[in-house]
C-alpha positions as CSV (number, residue, x, y, z in Angstrom):
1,X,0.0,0.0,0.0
2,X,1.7,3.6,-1.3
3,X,0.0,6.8,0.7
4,X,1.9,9.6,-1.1
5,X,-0.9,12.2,-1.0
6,X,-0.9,14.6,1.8
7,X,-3.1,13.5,4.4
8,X,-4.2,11.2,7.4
9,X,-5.1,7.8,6.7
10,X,-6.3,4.4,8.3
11,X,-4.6,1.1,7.5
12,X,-6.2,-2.2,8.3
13,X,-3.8,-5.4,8.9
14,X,-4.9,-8.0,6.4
15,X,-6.0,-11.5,7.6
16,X,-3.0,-13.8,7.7
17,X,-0.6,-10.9,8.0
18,X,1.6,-10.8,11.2
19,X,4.7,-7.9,10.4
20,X,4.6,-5.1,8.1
21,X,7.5,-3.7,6.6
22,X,6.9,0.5,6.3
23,X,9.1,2.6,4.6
24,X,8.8,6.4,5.4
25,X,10.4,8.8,2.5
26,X,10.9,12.6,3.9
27,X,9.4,14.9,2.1
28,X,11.1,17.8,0.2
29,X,14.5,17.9,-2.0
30,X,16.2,16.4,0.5
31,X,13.8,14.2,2.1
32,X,15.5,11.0,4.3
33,X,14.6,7.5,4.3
34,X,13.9,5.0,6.6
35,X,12.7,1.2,7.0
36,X,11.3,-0.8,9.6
37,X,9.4,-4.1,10.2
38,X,7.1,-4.0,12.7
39,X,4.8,-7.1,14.5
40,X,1.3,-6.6,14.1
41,X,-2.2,-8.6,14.9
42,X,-4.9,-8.8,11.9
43,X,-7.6,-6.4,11.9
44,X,-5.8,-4.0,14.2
45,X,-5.7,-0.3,12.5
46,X,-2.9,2.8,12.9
47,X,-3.0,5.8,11.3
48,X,-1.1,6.7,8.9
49,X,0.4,10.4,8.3
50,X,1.7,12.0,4.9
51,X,3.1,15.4,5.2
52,X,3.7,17.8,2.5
53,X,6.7,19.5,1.2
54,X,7.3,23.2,2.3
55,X,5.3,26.0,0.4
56,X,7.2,27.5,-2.6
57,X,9.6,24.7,-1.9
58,X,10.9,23.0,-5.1
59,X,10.5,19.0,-3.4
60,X,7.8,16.6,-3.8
61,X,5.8,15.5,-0.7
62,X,6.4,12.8,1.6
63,X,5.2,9.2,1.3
64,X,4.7,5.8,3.0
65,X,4.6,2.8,1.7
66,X,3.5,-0.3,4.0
67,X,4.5,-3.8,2.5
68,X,2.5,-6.9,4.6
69,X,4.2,-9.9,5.4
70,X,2.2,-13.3,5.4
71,X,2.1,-15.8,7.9
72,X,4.3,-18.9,6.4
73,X,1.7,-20.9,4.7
74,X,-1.2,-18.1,4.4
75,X,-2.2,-16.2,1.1
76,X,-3.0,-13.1,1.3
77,X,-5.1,-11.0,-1.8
């Protein structure tokens, strides 16, 4: 799942997912980068936040990009 438009969002964990791998990418020219893999329980929700670049600034807004990881053995859609 890609969020890259500015704005608060809801993600849902999938059945048969137990980590999620999220990648944040800063916003503006010289936006950082960071991944992580987090444990998580299907069904449970988080928010997730996009933030924009800075007005008149010549960067792109932020984005986040969530990436579920099955159970082994489990299909996921």
């Amino acid at each position: 799942m890609v969020y890259d438009t500015v704005g608060v969002y809801e993600y849902v964990v999938p059945a048969g997912v137990r980590e999620i791998e999220v990648a944040l990418v800063g916003a503006g020219g010289g936006g950082g980068y960071v991944a992580c893999v987090f444990p998580v329980e299907q069904g449970h929700s988080y928010r997730v936040v996009v933030g924009g670049g800075a007005a008149g600034g010549t960067g792109t807004d932020g984005r986040v990009v969530i990436t579920p990881a099955p159970a082994p053995g489990t299909a996921t859609d």
